[in-house]
C-alpha positions in Angstrom: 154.4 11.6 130.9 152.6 15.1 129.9 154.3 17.6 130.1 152.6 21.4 130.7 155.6 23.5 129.4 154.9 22.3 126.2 151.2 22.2 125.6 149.4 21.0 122.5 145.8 22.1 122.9 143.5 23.7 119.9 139.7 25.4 120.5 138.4 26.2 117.3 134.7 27.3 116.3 134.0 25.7 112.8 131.0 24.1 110.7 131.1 20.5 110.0 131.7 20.7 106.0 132.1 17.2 105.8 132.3 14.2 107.5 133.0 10.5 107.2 131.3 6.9 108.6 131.8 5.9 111.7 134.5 3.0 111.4 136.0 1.1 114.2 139.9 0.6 114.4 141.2 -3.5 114.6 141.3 -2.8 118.7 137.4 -2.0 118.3 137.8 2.0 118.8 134.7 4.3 116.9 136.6 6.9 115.1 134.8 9.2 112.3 137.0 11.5 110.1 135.9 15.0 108.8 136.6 18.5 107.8 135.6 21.4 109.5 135.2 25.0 107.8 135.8 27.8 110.0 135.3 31.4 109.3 136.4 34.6 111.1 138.1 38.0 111.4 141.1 38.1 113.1 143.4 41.5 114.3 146.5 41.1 113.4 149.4 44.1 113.6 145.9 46.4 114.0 144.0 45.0 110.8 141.5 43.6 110.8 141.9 40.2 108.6 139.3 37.5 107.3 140.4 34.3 108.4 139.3 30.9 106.1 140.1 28.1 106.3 139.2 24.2 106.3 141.6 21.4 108.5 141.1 17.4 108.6 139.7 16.8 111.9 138.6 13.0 114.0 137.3 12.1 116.7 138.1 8.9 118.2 136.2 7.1 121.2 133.2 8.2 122.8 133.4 11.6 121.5 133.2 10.0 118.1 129.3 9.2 118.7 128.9 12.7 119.8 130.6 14.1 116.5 129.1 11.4 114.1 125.3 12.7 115.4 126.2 16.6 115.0 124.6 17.8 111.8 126.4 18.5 109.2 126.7 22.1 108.8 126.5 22.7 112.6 128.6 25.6 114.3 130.5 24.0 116.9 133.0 24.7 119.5 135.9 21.9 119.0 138.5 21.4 121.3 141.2 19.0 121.0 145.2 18.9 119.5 147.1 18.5 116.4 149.0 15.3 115.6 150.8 14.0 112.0 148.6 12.5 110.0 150.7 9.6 109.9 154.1 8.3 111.0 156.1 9.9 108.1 153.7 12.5 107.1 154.0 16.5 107.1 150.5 17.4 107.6 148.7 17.7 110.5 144.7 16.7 111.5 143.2 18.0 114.4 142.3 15.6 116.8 139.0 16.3 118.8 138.5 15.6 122.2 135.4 17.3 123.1 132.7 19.8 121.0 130.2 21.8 122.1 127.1 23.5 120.5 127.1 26.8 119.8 124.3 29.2 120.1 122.7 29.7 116.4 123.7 33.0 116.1 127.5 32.7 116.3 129.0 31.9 113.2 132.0 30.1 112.7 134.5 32.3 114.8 133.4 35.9 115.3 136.4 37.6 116.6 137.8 34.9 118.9 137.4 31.7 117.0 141.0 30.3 117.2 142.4 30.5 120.4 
């Protein structure tokens, strides 16, 4: 059951830095690992502040196809959540759910990159 009050939902503009194959998982899912590098000033108490940073990031399903054909380098608009990246891990990889190209004169998170 989803529950609204507490809502787990990321939009970030990045670059694909890196990326993995496309795999399948034993139940025949297409999932492709990656990085993404995003890059942005950010106002924080009034300052201005550069923001970089690089997070783990897949795409599982039919968004996977989508991701695995982007180019490399490609400023993108990801949206998605953040999950453990295992069972009895600390860290966290962002899980995309959808992306969307960016005109080519944005870079990687002018002003309101991270929402």
């Amino acid at each position: 059951m989803r529950d609204e009050g507490s809502a787990n939902l990321l939009r970030l503009i990045a670059s694909i830095a890196e990326r993995d194959v496309l795999r399948y998982t034993p139940a025949g899912i297409p999932i492709v690992n990656a990085r993404l590098l995003h890059e942005s000033e950010q106002v924080e108490a009034g300052v201005v502040r550069k923001v970089e940073f690089e997070i783990a990031a897949l795409a599982a399903g039919e968004v996977s196809g989508r991701f695995n054909r982007a180019p490399l380098g490609a400023v993108m608009a990801f949206t998605g959540f953040l999950a453990r990246k295992g069972r009895n891990s600390k860290g966290l990889v962002f899980h995309v759910t959808n992306l969307e190209t960016q005109p080519s004169d944005t870079d990687t998170g002018a002003q309101d990159g991270i929402r």
